[in-house]
C-alpha positions in Angstrom: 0.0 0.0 0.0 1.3 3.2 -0.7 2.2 6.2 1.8 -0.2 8.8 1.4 1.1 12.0 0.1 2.2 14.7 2.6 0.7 18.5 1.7 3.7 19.8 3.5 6.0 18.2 0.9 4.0 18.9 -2.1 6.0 22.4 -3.4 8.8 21.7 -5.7 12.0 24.2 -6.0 13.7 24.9 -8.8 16.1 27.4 -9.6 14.8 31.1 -11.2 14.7 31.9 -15.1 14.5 35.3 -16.3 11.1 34.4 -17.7 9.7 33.8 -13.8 10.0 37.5 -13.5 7.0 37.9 -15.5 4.8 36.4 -12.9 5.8 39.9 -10.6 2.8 41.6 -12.6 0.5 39.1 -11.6 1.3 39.3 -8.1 1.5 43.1 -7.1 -2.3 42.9 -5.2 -1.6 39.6 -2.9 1.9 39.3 -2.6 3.9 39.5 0.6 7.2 41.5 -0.6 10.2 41.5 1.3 12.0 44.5 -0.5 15.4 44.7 -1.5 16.9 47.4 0.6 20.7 46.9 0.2 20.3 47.6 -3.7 17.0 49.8 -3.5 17.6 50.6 -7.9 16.2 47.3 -8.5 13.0 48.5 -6.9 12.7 51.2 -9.3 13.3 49.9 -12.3 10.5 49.7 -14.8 8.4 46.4 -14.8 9.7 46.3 -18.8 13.2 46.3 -18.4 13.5 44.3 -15.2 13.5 40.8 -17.3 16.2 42.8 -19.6 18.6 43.0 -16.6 17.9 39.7 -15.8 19.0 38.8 -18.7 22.1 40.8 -18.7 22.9 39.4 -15.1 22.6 35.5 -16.3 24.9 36.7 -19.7 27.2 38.0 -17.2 27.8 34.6 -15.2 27.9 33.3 -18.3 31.0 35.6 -19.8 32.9 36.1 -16.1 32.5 32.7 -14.3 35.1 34.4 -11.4 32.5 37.0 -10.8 29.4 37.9 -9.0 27.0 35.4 -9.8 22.9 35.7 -9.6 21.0 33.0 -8.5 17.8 32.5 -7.3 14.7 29.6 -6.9 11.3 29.4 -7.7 8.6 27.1 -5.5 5.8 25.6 -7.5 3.0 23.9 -5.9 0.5 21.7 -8.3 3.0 23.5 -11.2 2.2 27.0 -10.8 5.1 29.4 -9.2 3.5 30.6 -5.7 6.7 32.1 -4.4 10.4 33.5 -5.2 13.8 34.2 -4.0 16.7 36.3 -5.2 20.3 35.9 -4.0 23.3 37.6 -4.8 27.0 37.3 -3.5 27.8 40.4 -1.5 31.8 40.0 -1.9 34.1 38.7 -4.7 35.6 36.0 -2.9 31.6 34.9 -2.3 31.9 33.7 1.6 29.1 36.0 2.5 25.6 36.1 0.2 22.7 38.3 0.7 19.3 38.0 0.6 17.8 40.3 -2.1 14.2 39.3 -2.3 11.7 37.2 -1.3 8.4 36.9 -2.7 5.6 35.0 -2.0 1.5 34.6 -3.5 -0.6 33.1 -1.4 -3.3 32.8 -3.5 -1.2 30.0 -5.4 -1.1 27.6 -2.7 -3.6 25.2 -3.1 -2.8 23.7 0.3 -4.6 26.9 2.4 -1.2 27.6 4.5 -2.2 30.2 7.4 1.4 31.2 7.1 2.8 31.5 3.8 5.4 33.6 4.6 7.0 31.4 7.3 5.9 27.8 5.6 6.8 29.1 1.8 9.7 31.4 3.1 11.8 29.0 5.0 11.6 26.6 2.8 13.0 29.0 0.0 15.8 30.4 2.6 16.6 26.5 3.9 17.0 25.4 0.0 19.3 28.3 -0.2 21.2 27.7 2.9 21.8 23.7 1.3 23.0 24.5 -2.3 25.1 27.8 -2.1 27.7 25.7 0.0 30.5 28.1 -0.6 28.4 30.9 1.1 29.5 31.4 5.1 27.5 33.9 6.3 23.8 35.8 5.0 23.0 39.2 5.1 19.3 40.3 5.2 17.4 43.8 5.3 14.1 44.6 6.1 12.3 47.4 7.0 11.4 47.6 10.7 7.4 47.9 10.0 7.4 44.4 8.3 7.1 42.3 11.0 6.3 39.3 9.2 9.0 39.3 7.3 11.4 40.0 10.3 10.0 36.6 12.2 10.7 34.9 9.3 14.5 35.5 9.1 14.7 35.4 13.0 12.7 32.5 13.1 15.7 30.9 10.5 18.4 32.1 12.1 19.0 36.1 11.7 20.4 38.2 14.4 20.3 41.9 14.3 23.8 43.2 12.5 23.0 47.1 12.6 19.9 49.5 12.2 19.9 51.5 9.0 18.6 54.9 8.6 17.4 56.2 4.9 17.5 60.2 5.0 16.3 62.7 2.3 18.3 65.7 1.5 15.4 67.5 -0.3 16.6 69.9 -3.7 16.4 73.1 -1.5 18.9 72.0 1.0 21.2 70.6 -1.6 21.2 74.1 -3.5 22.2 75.5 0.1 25.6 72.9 0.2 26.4 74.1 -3.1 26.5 77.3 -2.4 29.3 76.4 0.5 32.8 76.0 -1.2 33.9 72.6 -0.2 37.8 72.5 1.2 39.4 69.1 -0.5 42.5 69.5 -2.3 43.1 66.3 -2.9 40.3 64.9 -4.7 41.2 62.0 -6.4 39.3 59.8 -9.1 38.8 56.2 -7.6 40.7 53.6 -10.5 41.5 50.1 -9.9 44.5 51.2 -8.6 43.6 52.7 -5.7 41.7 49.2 -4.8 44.0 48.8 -1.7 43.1 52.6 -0.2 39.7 51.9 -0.7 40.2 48.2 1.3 42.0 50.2 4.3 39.6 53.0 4.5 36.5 50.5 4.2 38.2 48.1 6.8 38.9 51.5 9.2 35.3 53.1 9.1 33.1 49.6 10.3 33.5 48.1 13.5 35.0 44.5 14.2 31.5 42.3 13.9 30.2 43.9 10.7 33.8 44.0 9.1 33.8 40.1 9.3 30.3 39.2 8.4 30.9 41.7 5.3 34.3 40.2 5.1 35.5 42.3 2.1 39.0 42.0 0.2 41.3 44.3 -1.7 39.9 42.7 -5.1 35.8 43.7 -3.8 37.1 47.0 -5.0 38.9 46.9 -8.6 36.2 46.1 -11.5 36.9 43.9 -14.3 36.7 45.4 -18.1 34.2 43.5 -19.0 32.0 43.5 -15.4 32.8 47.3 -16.1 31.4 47.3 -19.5 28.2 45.4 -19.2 27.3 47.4 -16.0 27.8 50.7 -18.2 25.4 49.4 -20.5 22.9 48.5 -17.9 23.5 52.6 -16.5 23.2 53.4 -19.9 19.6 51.4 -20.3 18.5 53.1 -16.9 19.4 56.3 -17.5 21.9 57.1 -14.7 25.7 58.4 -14.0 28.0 57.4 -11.5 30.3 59.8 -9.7 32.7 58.5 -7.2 36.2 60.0 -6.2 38.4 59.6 -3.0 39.7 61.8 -0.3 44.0 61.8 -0.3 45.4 62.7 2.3 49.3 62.7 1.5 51.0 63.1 4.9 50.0 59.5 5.6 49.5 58.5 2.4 45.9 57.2 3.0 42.3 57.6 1.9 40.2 59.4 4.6 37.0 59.8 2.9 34.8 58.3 -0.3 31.7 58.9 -2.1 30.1 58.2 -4.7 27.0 60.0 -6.3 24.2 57.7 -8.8 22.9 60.7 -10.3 19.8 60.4 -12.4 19.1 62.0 -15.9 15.7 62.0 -16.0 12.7 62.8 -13.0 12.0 58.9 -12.6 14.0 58.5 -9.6 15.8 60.3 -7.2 19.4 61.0 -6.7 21.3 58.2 -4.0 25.1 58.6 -2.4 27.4 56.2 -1.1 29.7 58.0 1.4 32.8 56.8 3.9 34.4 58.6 6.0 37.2 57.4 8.4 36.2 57.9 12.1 39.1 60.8 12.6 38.5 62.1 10.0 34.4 63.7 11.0 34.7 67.0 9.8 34.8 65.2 6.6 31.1 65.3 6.2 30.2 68.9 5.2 32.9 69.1 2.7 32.2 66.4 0.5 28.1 66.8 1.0 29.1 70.5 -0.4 31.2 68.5 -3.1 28.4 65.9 -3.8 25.5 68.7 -4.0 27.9 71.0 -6.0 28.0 67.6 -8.4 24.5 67.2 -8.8 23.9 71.1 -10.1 23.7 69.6 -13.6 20.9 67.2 -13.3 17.4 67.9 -12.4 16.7 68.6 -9.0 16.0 65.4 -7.5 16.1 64.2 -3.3 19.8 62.9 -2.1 19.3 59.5 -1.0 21.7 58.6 1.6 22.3 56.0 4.4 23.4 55.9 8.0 24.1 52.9 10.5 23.9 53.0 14.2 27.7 53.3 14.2 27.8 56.3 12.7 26.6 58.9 14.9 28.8 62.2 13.5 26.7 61.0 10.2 23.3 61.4 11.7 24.3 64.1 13.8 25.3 66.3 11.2 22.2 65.5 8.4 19.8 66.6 11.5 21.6 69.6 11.5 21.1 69.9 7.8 17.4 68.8 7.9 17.3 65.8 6.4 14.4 63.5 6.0 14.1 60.3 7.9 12.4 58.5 5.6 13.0 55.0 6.7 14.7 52.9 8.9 15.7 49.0 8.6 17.1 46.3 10.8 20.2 44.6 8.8 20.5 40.9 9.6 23.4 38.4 9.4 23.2 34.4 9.8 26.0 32.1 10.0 26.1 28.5 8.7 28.4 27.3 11.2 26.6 25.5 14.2 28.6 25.2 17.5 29.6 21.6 18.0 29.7 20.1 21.4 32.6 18.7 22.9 32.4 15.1 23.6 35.2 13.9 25.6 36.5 10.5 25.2 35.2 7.7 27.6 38.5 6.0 28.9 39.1 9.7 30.4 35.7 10.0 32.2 36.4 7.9 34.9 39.8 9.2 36.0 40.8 10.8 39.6 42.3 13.7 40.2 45.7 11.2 41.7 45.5 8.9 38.5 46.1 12.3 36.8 48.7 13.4 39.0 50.9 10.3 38.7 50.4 10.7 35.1 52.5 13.2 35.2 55.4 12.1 37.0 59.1 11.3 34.2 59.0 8.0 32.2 62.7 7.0 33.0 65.3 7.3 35.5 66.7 10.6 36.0 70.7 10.9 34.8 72.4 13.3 36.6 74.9 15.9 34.1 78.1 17.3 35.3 78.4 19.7 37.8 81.4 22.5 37.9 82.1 23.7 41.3 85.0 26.0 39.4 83.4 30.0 40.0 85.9 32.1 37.6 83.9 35.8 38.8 84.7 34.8 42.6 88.4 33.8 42.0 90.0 37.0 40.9 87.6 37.4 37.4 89.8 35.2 35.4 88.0 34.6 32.0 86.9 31.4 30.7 90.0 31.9 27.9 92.7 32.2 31.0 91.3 29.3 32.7 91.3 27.2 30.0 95.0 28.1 29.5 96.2 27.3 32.9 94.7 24.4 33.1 96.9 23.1 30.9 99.8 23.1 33.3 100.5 21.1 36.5 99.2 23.0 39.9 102.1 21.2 41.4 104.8 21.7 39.5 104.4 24.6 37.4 105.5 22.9 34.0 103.3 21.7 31.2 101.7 18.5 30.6 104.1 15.9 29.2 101.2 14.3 26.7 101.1 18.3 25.7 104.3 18.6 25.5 105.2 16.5 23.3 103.0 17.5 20.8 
């Protein structure tokens, strides 16, 4: 007789197609999104082009197989798609992977699930943690409102890494920074050779935990031609410009300070910023916001999008005093695959005493006993080992020379 058929076990996963994106404009009245917050251009991007860059991305792997590779799976229950997942590598050397996406409809589910979130979701995030074996740790960003979507990651696994704060720098107070003259001499364009700069600045501005969940190298900042040239397309495509540059600070022959501006060319989006900023180096932050607006005065007056962490506090310190915007805030989460083993000691140990272990202890052999100079040359006049070694080639008794020396 067969087993009867579990409902639990009755989605399939496969991995994600460009084509699955499609299914996106089915789902926008009864999905439950969990948005991408650590690359917030993908939520911008048309509903048309979005299979495009898909596209692009799986080309990509294709033509650099040592790059950043996107994956992703698909769960289909009774062969329709009720739910998605997007992952990404968040460094070169791919020990740490993010969490982009996850998407679920529960009106696809033919099994009634209460939960979809938490039935459909951890299975999606379990698969994942099973088949990317070369990833070590997650990363994962949600906003602090969606509450189902932080018990899911907690629920597999998440702890809280760092609170993220999304400010506004509206046009008006942008047009104010510009009209400040920024004091940086040493601006400097950011080129692959500057990669190991970059690496100590980066390394310099985040504390110990996030630096090794992030765990970042010298090559996460050079760029491959061709990486280079297909993500210049994709720009191209979207309609945007990238601005970045360095701060040089010669004396100590170090980078103090970076940004880098995603301007838009068009009134579809807004404007967003990448900035770091060494912790000594604080009064950093009006000068290159002056710099960054000053940077923008060519492009239509859009909001600044920046970001701020709970370890920055001179950062949101000083865009209060400018004004900005809170416009969200986010919890970033981090999982490790490594479980703590327990230590199992070996069971012809268990039942020793404390004088078993003792006697243990005590020398295998006999003891020999080495030779022992009485002869003190400091105390006897501070004759040197060379002089003592001289005289003792004569006779204390007689004064003359040994015979067997003598004669040779």
């Amino acid at each position: 007789m067969s087993r009867p058929k579990d409902p639990a076990q009755s989605p399939r996963i496969r991995p994600i197609y460009p084509r699955d994106l499609e299914y996106l404009t089915t789902w926008e009245q009864d999905d439950l999104v969990v948005v991408d917050a650590l690359n917030p251009s993908r939520n911008v991007l048309p509903q048309t082009l979005r299979p495009w860059s898909m596209w692009l991305k799986q080309l990509g792997n294709w033509a650099m197989p040592n790059g950043q590779r996107w994956s992703g799976f698909v769960v289909e229950s009774d062969d329709q798609p009720c739910g998605l997942i997007e992952v990404s590598p968040f460094n070169r050397t791919r020990s740490t992977w993010r969490v982009d996406r996850v998407i679920i409809n529960p009106t696809a589910l033919s099994n009634g699930l209460n939960s979809p979130l938490d039935k459909v979701g951890s299975q999606l995030l379990r698969h994942c943690f099973e088949t990317i074996w070369e990833a070590r740790m997650w990363l994962a960003e949600v906003a602090v409102s969606q509450t189902s979507a932080l018990a899911l990651y907690r629920q597999n696994g998440f702890q809280p890494l760092a609170q993220v704060t999304y400010w506004d720098i509206l046009p008006e107070g942008l047009t104010q920074l510009a009209q400040q003259e920024p004091d940086l001499p040493n601006v400097v364009t950011v080129s692959n050779a500057d990669a190991q700069l970059l690496y100590q600045l980066d390394t310099a501005a985040m504390p110990p935990l996030v630096r090794q969940v992030f765990d970042q190298q010298i090559q996460d900042f050079k760029v491959e031609p061709l990486q280079g040239m297909t993500t210049q397309l994709l720009r191209r495509v979207q309609g945007i410009d990238v601005l970045c540059g360095y701060v040089f600070e010669p004396q100590r022959k170090a980078a103090i300070g970076r940004f880098e501006v995603t301007a838009s060319r068009d009134s579809r989006r807004q404007h967003q910023a990448e900035l770091t900023v060494h912790p000594a180096y604080t009064w950093l932050y009006p000068e290159l916001l002056s710099h960054m607006a000053r940077l923008l005065e060519g492009y239509p007056a859009m909001p600044l999008r920046m970001t701020s962490r709970d370890y920055q506090p001179e950062r949101e310190d000083y865009l209060t005093k400018i004004q900005a915007e809170p416009v969200e805030r986010t919890l970033m989460l981090s999982r490790s695959v490594w479980h703590k083993v327990r230590e199992t000691k070996p069971t012809a140990l268990e039942g020793l005493q404390l004088q078993e272990v003792l006697s243990g202890l005590q020398p295998a052999g006999k003891p020999i006993p080495g030779r022992m100079s009485w002869y003190n040359p400091i105390s006897q006049g501070s004759v040197w080992p060379s002089e003592a070694s001289s005289k003792s080639l004569h006779r204390p008794d007689s004064g003359q020379p040994d015979q067997g020396i003598q004669d040779s």
